[in-house]
VOPAGU-2260 file (C-alpha; in pm, 1 decimal, decimal comma):
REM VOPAGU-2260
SITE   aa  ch    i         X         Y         Z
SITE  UNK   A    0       0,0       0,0       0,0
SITE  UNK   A    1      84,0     336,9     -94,4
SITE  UNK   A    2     234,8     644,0     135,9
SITE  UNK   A    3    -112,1     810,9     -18,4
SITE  UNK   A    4    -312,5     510,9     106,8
SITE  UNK   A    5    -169,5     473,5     425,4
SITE  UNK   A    6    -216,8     845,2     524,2
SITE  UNK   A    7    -629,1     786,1     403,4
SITE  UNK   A    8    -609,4     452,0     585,7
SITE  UNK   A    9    -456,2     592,7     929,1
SITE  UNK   A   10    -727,5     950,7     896,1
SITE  UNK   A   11    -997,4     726,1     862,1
SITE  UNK   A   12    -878,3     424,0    1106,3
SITE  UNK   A   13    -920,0     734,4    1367,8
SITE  UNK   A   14   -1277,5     667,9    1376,5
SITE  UNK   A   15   -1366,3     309,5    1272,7
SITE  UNK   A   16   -1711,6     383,9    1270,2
SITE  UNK   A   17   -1632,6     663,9    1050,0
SITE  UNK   A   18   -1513,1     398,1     785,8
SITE  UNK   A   19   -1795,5     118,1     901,1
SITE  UNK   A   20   -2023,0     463,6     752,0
SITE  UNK   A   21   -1920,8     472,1     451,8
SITE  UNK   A   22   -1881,0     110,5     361,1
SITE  UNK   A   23   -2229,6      93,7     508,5
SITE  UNK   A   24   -2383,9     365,3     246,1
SITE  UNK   A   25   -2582,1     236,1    -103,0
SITE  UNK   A   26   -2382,9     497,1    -298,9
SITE  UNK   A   27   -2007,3     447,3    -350,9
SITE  UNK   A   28   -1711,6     626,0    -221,8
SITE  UNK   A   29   -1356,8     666,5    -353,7
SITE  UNK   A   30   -1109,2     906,8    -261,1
SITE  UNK   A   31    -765,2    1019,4    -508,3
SITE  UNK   A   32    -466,3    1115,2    -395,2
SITE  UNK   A   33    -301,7    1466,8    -506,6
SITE  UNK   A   34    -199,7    1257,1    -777,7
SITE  UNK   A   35    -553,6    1110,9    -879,6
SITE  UNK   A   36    -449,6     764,4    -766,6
SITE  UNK   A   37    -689,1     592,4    -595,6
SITE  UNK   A   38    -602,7     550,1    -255,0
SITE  UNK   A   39   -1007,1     440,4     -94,2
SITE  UNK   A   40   -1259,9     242,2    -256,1
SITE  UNK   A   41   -1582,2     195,4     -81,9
SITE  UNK   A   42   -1816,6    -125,3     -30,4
SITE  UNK   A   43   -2089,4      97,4    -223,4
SITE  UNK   A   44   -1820,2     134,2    -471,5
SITE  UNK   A   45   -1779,3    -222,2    -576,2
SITE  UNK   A   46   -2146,0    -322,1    -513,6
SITE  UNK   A   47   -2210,2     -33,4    -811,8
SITE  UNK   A   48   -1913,6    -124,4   -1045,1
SITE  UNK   A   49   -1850,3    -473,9    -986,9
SITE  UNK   A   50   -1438,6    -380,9    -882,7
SITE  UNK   A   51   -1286,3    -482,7    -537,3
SITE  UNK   A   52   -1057,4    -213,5    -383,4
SITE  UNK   A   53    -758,7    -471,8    -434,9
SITE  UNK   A   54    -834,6    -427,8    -819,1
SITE  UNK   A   55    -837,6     -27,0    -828,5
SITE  UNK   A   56    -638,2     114,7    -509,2
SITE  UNK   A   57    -317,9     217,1    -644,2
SITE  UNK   A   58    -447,2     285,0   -1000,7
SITE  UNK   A   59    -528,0     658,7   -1152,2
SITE  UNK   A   60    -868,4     746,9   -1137,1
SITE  UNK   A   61    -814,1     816,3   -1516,2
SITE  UNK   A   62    -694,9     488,5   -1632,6
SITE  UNK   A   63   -1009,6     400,5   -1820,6
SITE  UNK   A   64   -1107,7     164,3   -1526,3
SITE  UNK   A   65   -1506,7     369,5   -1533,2
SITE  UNK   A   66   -1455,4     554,9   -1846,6
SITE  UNK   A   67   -1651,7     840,4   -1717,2
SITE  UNK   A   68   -1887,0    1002,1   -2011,1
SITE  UNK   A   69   -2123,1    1244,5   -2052,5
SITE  UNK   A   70   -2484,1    1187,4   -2232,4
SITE  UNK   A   71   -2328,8    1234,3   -2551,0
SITE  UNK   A   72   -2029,2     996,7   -2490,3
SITE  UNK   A   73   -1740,2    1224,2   -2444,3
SITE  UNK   A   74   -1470,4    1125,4   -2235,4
SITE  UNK   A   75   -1448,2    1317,9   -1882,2
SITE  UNK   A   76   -1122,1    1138,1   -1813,2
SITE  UNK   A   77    -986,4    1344,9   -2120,2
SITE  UNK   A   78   -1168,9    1660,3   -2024,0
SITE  UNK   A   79   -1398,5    1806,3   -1796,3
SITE  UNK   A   80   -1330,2    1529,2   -1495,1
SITE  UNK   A   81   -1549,7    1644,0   -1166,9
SITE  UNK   A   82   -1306,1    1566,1    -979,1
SITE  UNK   A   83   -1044,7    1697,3   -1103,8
SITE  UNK   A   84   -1264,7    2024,7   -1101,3
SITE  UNK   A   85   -1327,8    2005,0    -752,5
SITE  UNK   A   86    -934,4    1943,7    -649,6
SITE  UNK   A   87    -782,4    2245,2    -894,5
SITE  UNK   A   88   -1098,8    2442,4    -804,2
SITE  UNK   A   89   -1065,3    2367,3    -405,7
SITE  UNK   A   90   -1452,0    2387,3    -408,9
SITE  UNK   A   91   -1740,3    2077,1    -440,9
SITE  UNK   A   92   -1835,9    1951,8    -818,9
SITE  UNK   A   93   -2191,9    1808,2    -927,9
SITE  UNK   A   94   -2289,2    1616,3   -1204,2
SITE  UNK   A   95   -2617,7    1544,0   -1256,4
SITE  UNK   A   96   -2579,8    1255,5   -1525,4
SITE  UNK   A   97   -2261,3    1085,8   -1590,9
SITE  UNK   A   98   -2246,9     729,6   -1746,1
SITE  UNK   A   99   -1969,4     457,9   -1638,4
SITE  UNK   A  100   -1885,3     153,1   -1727,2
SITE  UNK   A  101   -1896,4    -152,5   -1507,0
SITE  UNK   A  102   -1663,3    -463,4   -1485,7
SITE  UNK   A  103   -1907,8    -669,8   -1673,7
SITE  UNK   A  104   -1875,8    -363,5   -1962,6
SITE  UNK   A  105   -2231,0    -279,6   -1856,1
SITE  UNK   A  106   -2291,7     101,2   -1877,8
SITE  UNK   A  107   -2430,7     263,2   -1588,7
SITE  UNK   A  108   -2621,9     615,6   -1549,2
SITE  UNK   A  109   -2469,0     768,6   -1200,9
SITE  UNK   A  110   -2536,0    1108,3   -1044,3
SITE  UNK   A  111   -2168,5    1186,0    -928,7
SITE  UNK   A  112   -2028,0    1423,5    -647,5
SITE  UNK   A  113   -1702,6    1546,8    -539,0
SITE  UNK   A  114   -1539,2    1745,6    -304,6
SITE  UNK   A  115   -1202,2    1781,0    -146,8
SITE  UNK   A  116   -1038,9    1622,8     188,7
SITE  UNK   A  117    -709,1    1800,7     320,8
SITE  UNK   A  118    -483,1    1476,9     461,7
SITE  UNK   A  119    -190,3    1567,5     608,7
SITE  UNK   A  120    -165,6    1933,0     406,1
SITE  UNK   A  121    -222,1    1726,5      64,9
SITE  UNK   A  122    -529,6    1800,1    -134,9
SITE  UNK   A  123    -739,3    1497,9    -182,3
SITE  UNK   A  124   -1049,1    1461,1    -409,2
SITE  UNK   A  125   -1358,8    1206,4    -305,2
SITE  UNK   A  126   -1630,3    1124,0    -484,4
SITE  UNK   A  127   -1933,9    1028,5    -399,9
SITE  UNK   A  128   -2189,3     850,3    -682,1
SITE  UNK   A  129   -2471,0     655,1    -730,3
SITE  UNK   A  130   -2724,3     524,8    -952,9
SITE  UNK   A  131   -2943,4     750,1   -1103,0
SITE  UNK   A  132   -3269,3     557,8   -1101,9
SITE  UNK   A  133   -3274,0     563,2    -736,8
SITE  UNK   A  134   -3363,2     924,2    -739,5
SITE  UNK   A  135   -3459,9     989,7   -1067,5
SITE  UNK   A  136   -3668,8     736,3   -1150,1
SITE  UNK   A  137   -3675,6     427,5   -1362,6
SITE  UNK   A  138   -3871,7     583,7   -1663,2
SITE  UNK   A  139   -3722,4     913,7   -1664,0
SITE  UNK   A  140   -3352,6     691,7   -1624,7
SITE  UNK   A  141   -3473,9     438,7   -1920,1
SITE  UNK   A  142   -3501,0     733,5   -2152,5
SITE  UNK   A  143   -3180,2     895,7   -2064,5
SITE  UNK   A  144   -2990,6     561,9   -2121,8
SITE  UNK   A  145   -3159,7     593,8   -2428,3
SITE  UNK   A  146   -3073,6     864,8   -2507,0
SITE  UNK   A  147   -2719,8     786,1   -2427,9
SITE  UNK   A  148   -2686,1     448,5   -2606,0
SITE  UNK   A  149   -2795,3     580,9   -2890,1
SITE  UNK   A  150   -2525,8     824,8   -2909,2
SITE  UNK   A  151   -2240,7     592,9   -2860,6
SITE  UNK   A  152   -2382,5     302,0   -3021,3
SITE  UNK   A  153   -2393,3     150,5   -3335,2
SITE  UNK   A  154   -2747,0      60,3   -3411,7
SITE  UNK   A  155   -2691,7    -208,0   -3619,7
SITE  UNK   A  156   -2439,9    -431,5   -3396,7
SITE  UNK   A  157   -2522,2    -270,2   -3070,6
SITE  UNK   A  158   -2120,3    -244,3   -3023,6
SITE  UNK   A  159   -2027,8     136,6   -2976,1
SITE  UNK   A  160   -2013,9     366,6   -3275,8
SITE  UNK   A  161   -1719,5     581,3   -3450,5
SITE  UNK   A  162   -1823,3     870,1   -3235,4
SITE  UNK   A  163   -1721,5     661,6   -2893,3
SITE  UNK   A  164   -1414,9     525,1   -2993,1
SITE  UNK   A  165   -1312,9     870,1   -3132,6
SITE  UNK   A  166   -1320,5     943,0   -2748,2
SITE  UNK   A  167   -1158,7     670,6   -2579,0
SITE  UNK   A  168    -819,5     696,3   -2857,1
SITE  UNK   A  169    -781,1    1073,2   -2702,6
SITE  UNK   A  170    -823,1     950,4   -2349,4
SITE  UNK   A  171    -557,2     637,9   -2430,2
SITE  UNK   A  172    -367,6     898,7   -2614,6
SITE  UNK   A  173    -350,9    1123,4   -2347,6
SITE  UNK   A  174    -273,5     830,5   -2090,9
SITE  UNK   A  175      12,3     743,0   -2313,8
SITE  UNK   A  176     146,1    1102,9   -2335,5
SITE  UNK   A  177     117,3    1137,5   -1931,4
SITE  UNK   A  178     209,3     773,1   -1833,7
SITE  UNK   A  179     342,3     564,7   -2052,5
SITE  UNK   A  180      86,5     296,2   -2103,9
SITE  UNK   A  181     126,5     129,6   -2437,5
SITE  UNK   A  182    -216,7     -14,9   -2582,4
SITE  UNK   A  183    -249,1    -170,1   -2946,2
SITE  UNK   A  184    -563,2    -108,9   -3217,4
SITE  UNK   A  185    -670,3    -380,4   -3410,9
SITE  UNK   A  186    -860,1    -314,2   -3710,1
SITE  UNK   A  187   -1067,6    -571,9   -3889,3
SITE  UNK   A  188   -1256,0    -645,6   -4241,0
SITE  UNK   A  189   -1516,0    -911,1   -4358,5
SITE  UNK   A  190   -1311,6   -1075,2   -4643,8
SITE  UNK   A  191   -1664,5   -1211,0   -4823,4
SITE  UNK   A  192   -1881,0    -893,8   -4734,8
SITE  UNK   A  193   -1975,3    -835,5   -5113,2
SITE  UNK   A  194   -1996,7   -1215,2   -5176,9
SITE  UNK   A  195   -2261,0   -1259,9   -4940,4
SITE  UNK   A  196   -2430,9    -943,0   -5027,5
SITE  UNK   A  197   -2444,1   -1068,8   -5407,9
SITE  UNK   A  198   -2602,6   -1433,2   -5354,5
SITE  UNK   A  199   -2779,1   -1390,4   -5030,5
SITE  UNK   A  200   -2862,8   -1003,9   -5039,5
SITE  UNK   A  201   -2784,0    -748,2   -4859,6
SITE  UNK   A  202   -3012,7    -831,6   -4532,4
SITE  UNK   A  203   -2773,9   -1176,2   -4479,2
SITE  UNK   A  204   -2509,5    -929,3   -4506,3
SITE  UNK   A  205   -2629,5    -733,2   -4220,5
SITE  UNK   A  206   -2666,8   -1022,6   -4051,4
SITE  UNK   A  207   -2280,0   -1116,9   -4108,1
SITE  UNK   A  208   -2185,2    -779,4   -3977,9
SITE  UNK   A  209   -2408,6    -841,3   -3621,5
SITE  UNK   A  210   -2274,4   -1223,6   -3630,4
SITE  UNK   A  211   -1882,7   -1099,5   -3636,5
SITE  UNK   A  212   -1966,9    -800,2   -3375,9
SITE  UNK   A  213   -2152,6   -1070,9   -3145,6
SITE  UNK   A  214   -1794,1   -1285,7   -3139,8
SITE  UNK   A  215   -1635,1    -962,9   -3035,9
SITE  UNK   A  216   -1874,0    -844,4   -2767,7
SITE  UNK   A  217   -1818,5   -1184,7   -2603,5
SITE  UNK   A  218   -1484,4   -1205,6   -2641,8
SITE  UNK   A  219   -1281,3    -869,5   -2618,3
SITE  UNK   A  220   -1165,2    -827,1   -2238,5
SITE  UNK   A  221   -1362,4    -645,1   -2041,4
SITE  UNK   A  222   -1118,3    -314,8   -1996,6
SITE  UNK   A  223   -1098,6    -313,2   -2390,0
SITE  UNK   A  224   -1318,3    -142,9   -2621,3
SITE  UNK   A  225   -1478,5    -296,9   -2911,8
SITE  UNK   A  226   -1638,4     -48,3   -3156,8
SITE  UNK   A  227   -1795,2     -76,4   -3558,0
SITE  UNK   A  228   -1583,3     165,1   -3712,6
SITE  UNK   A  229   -1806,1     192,6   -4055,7
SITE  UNK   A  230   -1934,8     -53,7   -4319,2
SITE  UNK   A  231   -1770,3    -410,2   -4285,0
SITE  UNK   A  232   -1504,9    -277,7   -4027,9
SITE  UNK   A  233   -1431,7    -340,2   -3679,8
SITE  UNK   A  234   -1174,4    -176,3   -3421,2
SITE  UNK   A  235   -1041,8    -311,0   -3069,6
SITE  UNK   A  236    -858,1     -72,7   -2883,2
SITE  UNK   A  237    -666,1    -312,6   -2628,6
SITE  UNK   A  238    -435,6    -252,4   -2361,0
SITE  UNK   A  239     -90,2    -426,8   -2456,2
SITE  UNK   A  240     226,7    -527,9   -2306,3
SITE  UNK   A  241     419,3    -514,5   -2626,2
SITE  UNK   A  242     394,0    -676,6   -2981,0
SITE  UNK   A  243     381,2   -1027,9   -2902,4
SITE  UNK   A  244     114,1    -977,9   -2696,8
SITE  UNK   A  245     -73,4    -760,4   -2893,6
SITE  UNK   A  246     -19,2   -1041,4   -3235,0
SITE  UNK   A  247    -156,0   -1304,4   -2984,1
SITE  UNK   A  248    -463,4   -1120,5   -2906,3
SITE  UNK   A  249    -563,7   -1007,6   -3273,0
SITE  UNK   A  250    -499,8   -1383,3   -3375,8
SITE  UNK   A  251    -732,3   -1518,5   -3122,5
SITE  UNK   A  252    -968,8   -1281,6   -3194,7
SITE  UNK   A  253    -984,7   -1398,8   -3555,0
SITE  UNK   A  254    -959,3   -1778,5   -3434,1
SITE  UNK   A  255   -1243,6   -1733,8   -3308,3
SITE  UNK   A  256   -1437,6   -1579,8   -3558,0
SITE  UNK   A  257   -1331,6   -1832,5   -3845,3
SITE  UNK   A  258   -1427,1   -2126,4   -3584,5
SITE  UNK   A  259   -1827,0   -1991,5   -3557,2
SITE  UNK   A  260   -2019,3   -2070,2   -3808,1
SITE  UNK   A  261   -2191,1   -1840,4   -3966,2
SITE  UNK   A  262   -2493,9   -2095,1   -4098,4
SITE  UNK   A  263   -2656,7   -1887,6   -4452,8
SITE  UNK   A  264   -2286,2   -1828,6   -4541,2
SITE  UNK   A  265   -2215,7   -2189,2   -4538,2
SITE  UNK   A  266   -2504,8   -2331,4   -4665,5
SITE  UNK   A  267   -2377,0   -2111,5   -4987,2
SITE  UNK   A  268   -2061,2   -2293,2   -4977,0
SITE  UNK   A  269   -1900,0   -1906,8   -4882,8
SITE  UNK   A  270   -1650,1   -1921,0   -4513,6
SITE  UNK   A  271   -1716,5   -1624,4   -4318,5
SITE  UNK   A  272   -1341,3   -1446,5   -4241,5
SITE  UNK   A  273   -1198,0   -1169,4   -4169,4
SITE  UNK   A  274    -844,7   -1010,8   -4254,9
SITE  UNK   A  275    -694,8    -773,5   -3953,4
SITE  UNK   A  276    -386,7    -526,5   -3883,8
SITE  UNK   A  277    -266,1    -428,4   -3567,4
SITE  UNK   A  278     -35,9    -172,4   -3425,4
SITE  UNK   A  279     116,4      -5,4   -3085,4
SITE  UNK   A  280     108,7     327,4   -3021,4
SITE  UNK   A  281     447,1     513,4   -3067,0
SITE  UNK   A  282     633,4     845,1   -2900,3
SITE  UNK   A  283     647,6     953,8   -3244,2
SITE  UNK   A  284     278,1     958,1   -3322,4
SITE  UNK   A  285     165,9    1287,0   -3315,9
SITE  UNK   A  286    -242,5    1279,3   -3239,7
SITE  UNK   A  287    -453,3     963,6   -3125,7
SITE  UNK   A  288    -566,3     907,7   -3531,8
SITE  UNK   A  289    -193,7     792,8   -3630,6
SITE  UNK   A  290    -175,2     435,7   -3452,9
SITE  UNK   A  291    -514,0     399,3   -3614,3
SITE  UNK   A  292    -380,6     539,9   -3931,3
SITE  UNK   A  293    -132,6     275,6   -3881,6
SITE  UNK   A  294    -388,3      14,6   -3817,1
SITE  UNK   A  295    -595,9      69,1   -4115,7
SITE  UNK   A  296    -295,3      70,3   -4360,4
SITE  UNK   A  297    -179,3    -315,0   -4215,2
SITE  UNK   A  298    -531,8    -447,3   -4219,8
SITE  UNK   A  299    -537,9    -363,9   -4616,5
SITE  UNK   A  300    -213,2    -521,1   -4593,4
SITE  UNK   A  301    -330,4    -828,4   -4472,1
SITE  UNK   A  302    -621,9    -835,2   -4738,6
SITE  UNK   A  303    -326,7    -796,9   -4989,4
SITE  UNK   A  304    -184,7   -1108,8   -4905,6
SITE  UNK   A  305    -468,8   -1286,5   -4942,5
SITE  UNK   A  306    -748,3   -1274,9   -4682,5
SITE  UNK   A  307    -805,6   -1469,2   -4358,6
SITE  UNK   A  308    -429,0   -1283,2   -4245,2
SITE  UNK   A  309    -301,8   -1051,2   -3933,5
SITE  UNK   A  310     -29,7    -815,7   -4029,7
SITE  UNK   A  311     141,5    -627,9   -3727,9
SITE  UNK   A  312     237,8    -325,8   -3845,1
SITE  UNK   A  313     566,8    -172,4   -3644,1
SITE  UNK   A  314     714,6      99,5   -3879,5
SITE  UNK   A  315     684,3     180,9   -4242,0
SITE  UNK   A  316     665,1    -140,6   -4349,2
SITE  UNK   A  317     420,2    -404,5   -4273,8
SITE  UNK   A  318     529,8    -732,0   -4079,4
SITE  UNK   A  319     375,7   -1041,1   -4066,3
């Protein structure tokens, strides 16, 4: 444990019941350190999320672990954090409706707020949040979900749309910049898209793309991000360890698409597949769009040299 967590752990140790409180509250309670590490993580806080303190004490408060958006799916962890606000402000920070995500990848609308705890002369931020149908309502709450979903989603897959993964590449981005974590993009294409479209028509095709997203949904991890980026194209955004990792991962992906079967597909003697690329973000990249730039350009690659392939792509030329 942490110098930050110990000094949280030994204020709020002076009054056990104090602590017994706030494990005892529905809503869920986290406190960051001056440097928005999570140093206390409430009972309330993993009922809500579905994450023990052992998972997220010691990790940033930005590190994509709730992915904090607004109604319209921007990021707050890239901008406009409340509490952040509340810890450069020195004042509390309400938000009425914020969405997160939870450890099954569910997302959640919260009502979130924040406000700041001096521990030994360091400025700490704690937030407080909870769901928002227990106050709002369960109607008024189904129609801001909505409302929500429909702005990050893609309504034919029900995986989330160009606009939301625009957002989470500048929060990774930024990440990157500030910390250092690598992550990878893997970009995929139906290899038989038009095939299918031409003998079965284009409502089996349709039903390709939702077949190939379903693999995905069930089989990304659950702190990656699986999105339709447009047409026959899909796009992970995965936290990585390094290029053999991230290889592994995009090749088990399209394992296990090519082992479901895809029944009107094969009936017409056609294999669903898909070709991929894959890349890790770089110092040299200038803006989040150039490891996906990067992406796309080994994923046609890959369809190059002949379909069903995963070219990693490390530098200017492709590798496989």
């Amino acid at each position: 444990m942490g110098g930050y967590s110990r000094a949280v752990v030994n204020a709020l140790d002076m009054d056990i019941g104090f602590r017994s409180i706030l494990d005892a509250l529905h809503d869920g309670v986290y406190v960051v350190g001056p440097d928005h590490t999570i140093v206390y993580w409430s009972a309330g806080a993993e009922r809500i999320t579905g994450y023990s303190p052992d998972e997220v004490v010691g990790r940033r408060c930005d590190d994509a672990i709730l992915a904090h958006t607004d109604l319209t799916g921007r990021s707050l962890c890239a901008g406009g954090c409340p509490i952040r606000h509340c810890m450069d402000a020195g004042r509390p920070h309400d938000v009425r409706e914020v969405f997160l995500k939870r450890k099954d990848g569910r997302r959640l609308a919260v009502y979130v707020k924040t406000t700041v705890l001096e521990i030994e002369g360091r400025r700490h931020g704690v937030e407080v949040f909870g769901e928002l149908e227990s106050v709002a309502g369960k109607e008024l709450v189904a129609r801001i979900q909505e409302l929500s979903d429909s702005a990050v989603t893609d309504p034919l897959t029900g995986l989330f749309n160009r606009r939301y993964l625009d957002a989470v590449l500048a929060q990774q981005f930024a990440m990157y910049r500030r910390l250092g974590r690598r992550y990878g993009i893997i970009q995929m294409d139906v290899d038989v898209l038009k095939e299918i479209n031409d003998r079965l028509g284009h409502a089996t095709g349709d039903e390709a793309i939702r077949f190939i997203a379903g693999v995905l949904a069930d089989n990304v991890r659950e702190m990656d991000v699986a999105a339709r980026f447009g047409g026959d194209e899909f796009v992970v955004v995965c936290g990585v360890g390094g290029r053999d990792h991230l290889e592994a991962y995009g090749r088990r992906l399209m394992r296990l698409v090519h082992d479901s079967c895809f029944v009107p597909a094969e009936r017409a003697g056609l294999r669903l597949t898909v070709s991929a690329g894959g890349t890790l973000v770089t110092d040299d990249d200038v803006d989040e769009r150039e490891a996906l730039r990067r992406a796309d350009r080994a994923m046609y690659a890959a369809k190059r040299s002949g379909r069903r392939e995963f070219v990693v792509l490390d530098g200017d030329e492709p590798q496989r």
